[in-house]
C-alpha positions as CSV (number, residue, x, y, z in Angstrom):
1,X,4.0,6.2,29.9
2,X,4.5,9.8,30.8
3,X,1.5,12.5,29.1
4,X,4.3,13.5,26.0
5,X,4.2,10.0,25.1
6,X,-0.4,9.8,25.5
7,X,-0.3,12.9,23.4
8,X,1.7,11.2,20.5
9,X,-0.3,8.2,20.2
10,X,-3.0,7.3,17.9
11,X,-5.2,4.5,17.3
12,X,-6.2,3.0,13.6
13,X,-8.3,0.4,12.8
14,X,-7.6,-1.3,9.7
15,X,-5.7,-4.5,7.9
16,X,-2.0,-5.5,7.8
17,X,0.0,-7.9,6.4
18,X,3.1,-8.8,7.7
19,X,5.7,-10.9,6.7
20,X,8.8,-11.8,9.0
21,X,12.1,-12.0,6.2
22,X,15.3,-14.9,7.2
23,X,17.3,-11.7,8.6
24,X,14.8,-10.8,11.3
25,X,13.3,-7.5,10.0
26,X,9.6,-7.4,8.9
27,X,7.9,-5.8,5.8
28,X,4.3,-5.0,5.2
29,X,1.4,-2.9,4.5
30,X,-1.4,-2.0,6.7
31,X,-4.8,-0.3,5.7
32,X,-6.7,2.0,7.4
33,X,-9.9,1.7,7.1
34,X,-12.6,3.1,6.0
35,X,-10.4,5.6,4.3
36,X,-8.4,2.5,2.6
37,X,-5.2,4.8,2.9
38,X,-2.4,2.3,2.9
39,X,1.0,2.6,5.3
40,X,4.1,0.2,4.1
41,X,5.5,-1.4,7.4
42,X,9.4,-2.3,7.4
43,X,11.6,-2.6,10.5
44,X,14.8,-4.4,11.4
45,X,15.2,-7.4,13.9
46,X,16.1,-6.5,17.3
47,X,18.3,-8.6,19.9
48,X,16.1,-8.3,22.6
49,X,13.2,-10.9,22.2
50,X,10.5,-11.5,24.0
51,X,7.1,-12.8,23.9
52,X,3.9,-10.6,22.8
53,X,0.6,-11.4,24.3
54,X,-1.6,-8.9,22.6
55,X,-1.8,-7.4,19.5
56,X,-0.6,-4.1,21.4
57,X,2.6,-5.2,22.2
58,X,3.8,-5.1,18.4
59,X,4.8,-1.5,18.4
C-alpha cells in the first residue's frame, strides 16, 4: 500500500448487515456508530474468489 492509498483510508466502527443475493452481488446497510449515520452497501459479484480470513479483507 503506497502513502496515496494510507491517506484515503478510514476506519468506522459501527453495525452492518449484509446479505449475499443468487447473482453474487451483496446489499446492505452499515451504521456508524455513535453518530447512527447509516451507509447502504451494494456491490456486484466478482470472478475472482478467494477466501477472507478477517473481517479486513471484505473491502
Amino acid at each position: 500500500m503506497d502513502e496515496t492509498e494510507q491517506q484515503q483510508q478510514t476506519t468506522m466502527e459501527g453495525v452492518a448487515s449484509i446479505a449475499l443475493l443468487p447473482n453474487g452481488s451483496i446489499s446492505g446497510h452499515f451504521i456508524h456508530l455513535p453518530h447512527s449515520t447509516c451507509y447502504g452497501l451494494h456491490g456486484t459479484g466478482n470472478s475472482l474468489i478467494q477466501p477472507c480470513f478477517s473481517c479486513f479483507d471484505i473491502v
